[in-house]
N, C-alpha and C positions, 0 to 999 in steps of 0.2 A: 504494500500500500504506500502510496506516495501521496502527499499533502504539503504544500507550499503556499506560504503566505506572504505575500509580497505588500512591504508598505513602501509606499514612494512617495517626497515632498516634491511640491511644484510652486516656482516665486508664481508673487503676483506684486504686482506696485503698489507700494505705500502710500503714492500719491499719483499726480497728476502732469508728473515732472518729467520734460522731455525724454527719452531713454533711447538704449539700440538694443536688440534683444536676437539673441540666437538658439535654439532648439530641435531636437529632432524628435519624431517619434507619435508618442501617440498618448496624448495629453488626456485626463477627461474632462466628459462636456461642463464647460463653464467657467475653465481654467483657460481661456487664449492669452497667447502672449501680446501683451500692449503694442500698438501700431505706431510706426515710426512716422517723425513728423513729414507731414509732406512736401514734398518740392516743389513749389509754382502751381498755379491755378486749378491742375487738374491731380494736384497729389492725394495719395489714397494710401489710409492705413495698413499696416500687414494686417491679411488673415491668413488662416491656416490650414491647409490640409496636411493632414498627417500630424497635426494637435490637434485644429476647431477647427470646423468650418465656420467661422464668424462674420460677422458683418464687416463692410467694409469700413475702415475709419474713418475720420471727418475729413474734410478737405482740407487741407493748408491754406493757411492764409497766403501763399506764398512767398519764395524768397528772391531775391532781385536777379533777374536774367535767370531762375533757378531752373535746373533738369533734371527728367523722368523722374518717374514713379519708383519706389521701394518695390522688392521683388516680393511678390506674392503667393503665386500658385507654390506648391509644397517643392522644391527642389528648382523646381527652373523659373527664368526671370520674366517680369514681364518686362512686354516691349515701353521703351522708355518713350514717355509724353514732352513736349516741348511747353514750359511755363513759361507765362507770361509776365510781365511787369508785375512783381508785389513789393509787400511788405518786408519788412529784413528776415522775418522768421517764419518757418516754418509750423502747421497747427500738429499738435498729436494727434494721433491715431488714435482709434479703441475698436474693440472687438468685445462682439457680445457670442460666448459659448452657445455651441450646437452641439450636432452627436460629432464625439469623435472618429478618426480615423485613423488610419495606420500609413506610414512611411510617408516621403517627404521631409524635407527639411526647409524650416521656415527664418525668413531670416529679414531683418528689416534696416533701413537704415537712418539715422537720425538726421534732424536737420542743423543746423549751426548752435553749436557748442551742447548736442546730445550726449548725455552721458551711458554706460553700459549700464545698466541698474538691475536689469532680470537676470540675474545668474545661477542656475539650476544646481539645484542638491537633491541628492538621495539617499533615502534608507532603507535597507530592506533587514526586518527583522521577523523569526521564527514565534508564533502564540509560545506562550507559558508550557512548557510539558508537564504531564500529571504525576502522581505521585499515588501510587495504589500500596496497598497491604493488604497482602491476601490472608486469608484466616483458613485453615482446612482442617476439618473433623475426622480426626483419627483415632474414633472411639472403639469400641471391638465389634459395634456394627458392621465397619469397614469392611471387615474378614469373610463377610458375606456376598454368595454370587446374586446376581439379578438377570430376569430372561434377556436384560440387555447388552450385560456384560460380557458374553461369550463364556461363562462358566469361568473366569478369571474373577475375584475376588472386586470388590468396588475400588480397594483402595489401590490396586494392583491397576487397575483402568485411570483412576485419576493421574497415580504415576506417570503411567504411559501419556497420558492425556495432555500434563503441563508440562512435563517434559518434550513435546511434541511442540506447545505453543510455546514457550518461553524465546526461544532462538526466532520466532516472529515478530515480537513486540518491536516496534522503535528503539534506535539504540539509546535515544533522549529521556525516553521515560523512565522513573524511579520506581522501584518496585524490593517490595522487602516480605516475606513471610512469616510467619507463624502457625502455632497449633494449637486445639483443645489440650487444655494441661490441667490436672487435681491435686490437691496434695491431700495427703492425709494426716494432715497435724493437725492441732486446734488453731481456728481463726481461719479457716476459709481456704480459697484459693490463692495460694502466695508460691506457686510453682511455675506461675508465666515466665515465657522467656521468650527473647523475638531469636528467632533459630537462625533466621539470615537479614541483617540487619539492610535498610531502603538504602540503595545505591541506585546509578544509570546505570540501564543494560549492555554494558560493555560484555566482552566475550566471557570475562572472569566473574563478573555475576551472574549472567547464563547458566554457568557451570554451576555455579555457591548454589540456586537454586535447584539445579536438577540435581544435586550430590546429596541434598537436606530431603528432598521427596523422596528421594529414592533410599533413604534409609532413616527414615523416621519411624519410629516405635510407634506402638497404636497405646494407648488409655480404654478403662474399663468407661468410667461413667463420660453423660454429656453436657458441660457446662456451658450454654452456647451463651450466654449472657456476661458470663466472664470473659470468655474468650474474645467475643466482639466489644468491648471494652478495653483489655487490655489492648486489642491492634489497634484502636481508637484513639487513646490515649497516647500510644508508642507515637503513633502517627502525626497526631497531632500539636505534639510534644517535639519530633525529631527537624531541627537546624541546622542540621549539618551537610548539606547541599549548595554548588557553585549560585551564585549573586542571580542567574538566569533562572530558579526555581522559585523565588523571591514570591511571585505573584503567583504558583501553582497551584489548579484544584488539587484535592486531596479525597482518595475512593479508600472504604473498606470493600473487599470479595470477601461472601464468605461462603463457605462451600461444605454443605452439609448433606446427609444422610437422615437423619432422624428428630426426632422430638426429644429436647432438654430433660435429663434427667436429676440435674441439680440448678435449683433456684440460683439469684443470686448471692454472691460469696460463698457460691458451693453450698447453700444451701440445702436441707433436706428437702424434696418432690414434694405436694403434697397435692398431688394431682391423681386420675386414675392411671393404676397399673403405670407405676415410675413414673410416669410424667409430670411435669412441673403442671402449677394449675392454671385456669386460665387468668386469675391476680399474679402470680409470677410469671407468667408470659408477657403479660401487659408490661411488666417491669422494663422487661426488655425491648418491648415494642417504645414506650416511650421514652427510655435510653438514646434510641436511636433518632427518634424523632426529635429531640432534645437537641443532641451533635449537627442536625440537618439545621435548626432551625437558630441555633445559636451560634454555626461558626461555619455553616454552610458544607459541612463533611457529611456525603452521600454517601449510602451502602449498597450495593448491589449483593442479591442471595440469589447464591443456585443451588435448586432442590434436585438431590440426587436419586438413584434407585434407593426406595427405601421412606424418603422424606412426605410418600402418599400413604404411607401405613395406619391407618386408624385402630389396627388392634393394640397399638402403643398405647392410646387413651381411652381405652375401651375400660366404662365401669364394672361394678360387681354386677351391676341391673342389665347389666346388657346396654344401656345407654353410652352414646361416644360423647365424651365431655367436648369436643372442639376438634374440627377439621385440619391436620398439620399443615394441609398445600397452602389452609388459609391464614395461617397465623405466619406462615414462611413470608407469604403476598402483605400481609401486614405489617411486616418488618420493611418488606423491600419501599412499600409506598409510605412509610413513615422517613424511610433514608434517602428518597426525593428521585429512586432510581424505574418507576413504575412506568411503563407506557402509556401515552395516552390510550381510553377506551377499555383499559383491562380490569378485570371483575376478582375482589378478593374470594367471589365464589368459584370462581372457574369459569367456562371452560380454559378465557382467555386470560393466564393467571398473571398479577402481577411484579413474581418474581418469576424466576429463569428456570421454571419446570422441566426438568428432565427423565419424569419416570414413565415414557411410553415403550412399553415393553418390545416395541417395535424399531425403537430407533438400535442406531449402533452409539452404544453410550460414548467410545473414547471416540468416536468422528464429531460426534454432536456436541461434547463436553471442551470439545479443543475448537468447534465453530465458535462457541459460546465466549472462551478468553478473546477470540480475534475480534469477534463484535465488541465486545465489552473497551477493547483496545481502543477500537474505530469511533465508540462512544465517547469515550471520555476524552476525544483531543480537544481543544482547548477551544472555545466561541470566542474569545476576551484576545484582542492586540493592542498594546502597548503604542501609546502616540512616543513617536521617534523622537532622537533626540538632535537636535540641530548643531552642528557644528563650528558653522559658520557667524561667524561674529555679526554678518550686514543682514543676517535674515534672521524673521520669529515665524515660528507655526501660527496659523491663522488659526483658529479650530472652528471658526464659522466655515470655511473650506472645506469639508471633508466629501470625499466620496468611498462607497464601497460597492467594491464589484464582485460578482460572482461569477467565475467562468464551469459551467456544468460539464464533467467530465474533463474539464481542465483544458475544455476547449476554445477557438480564438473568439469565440462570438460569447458576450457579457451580460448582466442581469442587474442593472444600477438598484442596491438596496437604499431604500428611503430613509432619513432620520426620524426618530419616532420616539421622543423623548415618553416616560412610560413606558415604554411597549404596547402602546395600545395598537400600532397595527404590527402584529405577531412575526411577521414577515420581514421587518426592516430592522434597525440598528438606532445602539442610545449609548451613551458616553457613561460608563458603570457610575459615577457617583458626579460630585458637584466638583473635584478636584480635576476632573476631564483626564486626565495620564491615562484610561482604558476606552477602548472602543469595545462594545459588546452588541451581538449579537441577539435579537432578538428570538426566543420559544421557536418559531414556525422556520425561520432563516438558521438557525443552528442544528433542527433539526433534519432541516434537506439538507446542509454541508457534507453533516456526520454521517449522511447514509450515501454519502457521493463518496466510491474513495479515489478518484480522480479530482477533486473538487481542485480548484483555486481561485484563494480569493486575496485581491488586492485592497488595501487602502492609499486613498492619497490624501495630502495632504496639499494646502495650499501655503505657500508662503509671504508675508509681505517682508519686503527690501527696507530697513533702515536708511535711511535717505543724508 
């Protein structure tokens, strides 16, 4: 999967002040370069093909015995006009943005004593990468096969499974693991430990991860409350990342098998037939929801062979205290990772169900990491930082484009302070340093994995 974000700043004039301007390429609409003053009676501003097509500038007042016209069409000159008797100066140009174009090089030229004043800068800089912590259930459930699993064991399949996606991811993305852990001392769970601490997927993390799945010990009981807490916690907690993670979302995966069989702090169940009850499930559900709503850390759940079982909470009456797929879906839509349209009753559930005894678990379970991948790249870019001493980022300027499939034809998203139209773009807070995507526009990126998408930037020239 390949995904590129191109932000590019583009001057615009600070004023009104003579100028010469040069440029190639392929500008967006509304950013033309300022028209150069004109030469004698019939001078005309530069417009652009291959930046704007804009209007033509204003006439020049003209300048004494002054000749031809500035060169206009995108690359080649126009034929020069003969002016008339004027005044000593030449008037400026201006150009009003149209749709852009591509190639051509525009170029204008000033009249008596124009200065250079549009001088072009650029930046192109990559979204935030994410930073996930995956949590995986390695309780003695594990050890069990499912008609999905090919009579290999579950935890034998997730092995294979992320070890399989891991050498996928982005090499940019942070990613660290951990496991269900118990202890059995007095005071609870105080046996966590992060088994492979969040680094970037460089080759030698690749590796730290597939060497920790592939020989991790499995636990009797299931503390899924603890467990998604401590990764939580770790996660949220961990700083120690280059200056470019700075701004990153932050994912819990957690990858489970079955229904909690110790409340929180390791708690005793006090649910039917081991299970925690449905007061100690809520604990966890609103944990989660808590992290989403307080510091914006999202948990994605995927339910394994296993995690459809209702004879897990099945009473002495015969009655099932509560539906696992839905309590699973309950977590996922408290931790902000829920699709639109999905039912905590099923069919269409809203976590990452994976117990059709039809599918093949370790194909499905290794599609699941690379979507999960392709989800959480980053909607949020960073306004660049300017270099150049003669120029400041406009932010009334801004354009965003979306090319579908990453191809040459573009999709201008609107600004939409709110989000009220789902589809366009809003400057994350009142400090403006992020562009963000809005609901509808992040979600067709994310499910493009060709997408690109540019911002630009407009600049004015310090004069």
């Amino acid at each position: 999967m390949a995904r590129f974000f191109r932000l590019a700043a583009f001057p615009l004039l600070a004023s009104l002040a003579a100028c010469s301007s040069s440029s190639t390429g392929d500008n967006p609409p509304g950013f033309g370069s300022a028209g150069g003053s004109g030469n004698g009676a019939n001078g005309t501003g530069s417009s652009a093909t291959g930046a704007v097509d804009g209007a033509s500038g204003s006439t020049g007042s003209g300048a004494s015995n002054g000749t031809g016209a500035s060169d206009n069409a995108g690359g080649s000159s126009s034929t020069d006009n003969t002016g008339g008797t004027g005044d000593a100066t030449g008037g400026t140009g201006t150009t009003t943005g149209g749709a852009a174009n591509t190639g051509g090089t525009v170029s204008s030229t000033g009249g008596a004593g124009g200065i250079n004043a549009c001088v072009e800068t650029s930046a192109e800089a990559q979204a935030a990468p994410p930073i996930l912590e995956i949590v995986v259930d390695n309780t003695q459930s594990m050890s069990d096969t499912a008609p999905s699993t090919g009579g290999q064991t579950k935890m034998a399949c997730t092995r294979q499974a992320l070890a399989a996606a891991f050498p996928t991811m982005p090499a940019d993305y942070a990613v660290g693991m951990t496991y269900y852990h118990v202890s059995n001392v007095a005071g609870g769970c105080n046996d966590a430990r992060q088994a492979v601490p969040i680094a970037p997927m460089t080759a030698a993390q690749v590796q730290a991860l597939t060497n920790s799945i592939n020989t991790q010990a499995q636990i009797q009981m299931t503390p899924s409350e603890d467990a998604w807490r401590y990764g939580a916690t770790y996660l949220q907690g961990f700083n120690s990342l280059p200056a470019n993670y700075a701004t990153s979302k932050r994912y819990v995966v957690v990858l489970t098998d079955g229904v909690p069989t110790l409340g929180y702090n390791c708690a005793d169940s006090q649910g039917c037939n081991q299970g925690v009850s449905v007061a100690q499930y809520q604990s966890y559900i609103d944990a989660v929801g808590a992290a989403y709503a307080g510091t914006g850390l999202q948990t994605f759940v995927i339910g394994i062979p296993g995690s459809e079982n209702t004879n897990q909470v099945t009473c002495t009456n015969g009655t099932i205290e509560y539906n696992p797929q839905t309590k699973l879906s309950e977590v996922a839509l408290a931790g902000g990772t829920a699709p639109s349209g999905c039912s905590t009753t099923g069919p269409t559930w809203c976590h990452i169900d994976l117990t059709n005894p039809n599918i093949n678990f370790v194909t499905e379970l290794t599609k699941v990491i690379g979507a999960i991948t392709s989800t959480v790249a980053s909607c949020e870019y960073a306004v660049p930082e300017v270099t150049d001493p003669t120029l400041v980022i406009d932010l009334s300027k801004v354009e965003v484009r979306y090319y579908p499939g990453g191809g040459t034809t573009y999709r201008a998203l609107q600004r939409s302070d709110g989000c009220v139209t789902a589809g366009g773009w809003q400057f994350t807070d009142a400090s403006q340093t992020h562009v963000m995507l809005c609901s509808d526009a992040c979600d067709t990126i994310k499910g493009d994995p060709g997408a690109v998408v540019e911002v630009y930037f407009g600049c004015l020239v310090r004069l």
